[in-house]
C-alpha positions in Angstrom: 0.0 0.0 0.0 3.1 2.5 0.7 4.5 1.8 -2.8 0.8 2.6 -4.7 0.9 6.2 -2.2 4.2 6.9 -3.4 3.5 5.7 -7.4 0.1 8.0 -7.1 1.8 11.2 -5.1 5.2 10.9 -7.4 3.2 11.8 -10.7 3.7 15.4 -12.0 0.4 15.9 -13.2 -0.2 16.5 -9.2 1.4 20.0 -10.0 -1.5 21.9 -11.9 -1.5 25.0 -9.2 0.9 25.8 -6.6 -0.2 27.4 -3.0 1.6 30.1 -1.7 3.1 28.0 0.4 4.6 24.8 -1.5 6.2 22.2 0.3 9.7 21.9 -1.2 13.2 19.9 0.3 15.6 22.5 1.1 16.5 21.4 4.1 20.0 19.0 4.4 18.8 16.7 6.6 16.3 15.6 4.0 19.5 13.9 2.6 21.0 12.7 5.7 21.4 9.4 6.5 18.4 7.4 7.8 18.5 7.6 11.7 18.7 11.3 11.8 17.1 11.9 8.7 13.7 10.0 10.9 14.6 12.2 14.0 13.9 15.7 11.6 10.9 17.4 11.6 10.0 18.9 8.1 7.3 21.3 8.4 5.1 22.8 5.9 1.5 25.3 5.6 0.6 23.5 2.5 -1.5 20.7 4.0 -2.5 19.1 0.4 1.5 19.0 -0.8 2.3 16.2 -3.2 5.4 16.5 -2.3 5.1 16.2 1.2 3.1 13.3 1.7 5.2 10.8 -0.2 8.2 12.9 1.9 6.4 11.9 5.0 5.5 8.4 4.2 9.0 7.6 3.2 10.3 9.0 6.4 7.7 6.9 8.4 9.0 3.7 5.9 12.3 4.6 7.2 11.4 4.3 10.8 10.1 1.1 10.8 12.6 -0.5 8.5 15.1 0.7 11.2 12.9 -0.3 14.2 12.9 -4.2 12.4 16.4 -4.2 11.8 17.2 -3.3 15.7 14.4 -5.4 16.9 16.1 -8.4 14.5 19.8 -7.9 16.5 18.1 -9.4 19.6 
């Protein structure tokens, strides 16, 4: 189900009108690696962003991938 949100939120025909305020990545930690990149909070005023859904459901992805592999070391 994540990987038919990301397909449907990826497409650029989502971009027909932009809000004032867009979602877009500026911030670094956006491409940090995964345990701090999880730890960041990305905020935003546009709450129907395309961009920042797929942004937030790949962060959460990246949280539980890294909870299962600690939770696997025991």
């Amino acid at each position: 189900m994540a990987h038919k949100t990301l397909e449907y939120f990826e497409n650029d025909e989502q971009d027909i009108d932009k809000p004032a305020y867009a979602f877009e990545i500026s911030q670094a930690a956006a491409f940090a690696p995964a345990k701090e990149f999880i730890k960041e909070k990305f905020e935003t005023k546009d709450s129907s962003s395309h961009i920042m859904k797929p942004f937030a459901c790949t962060k959460d992805l990246s949280a539980f991938i890294l909870l299962i592999k600690i939770q696997m070391r025991w």
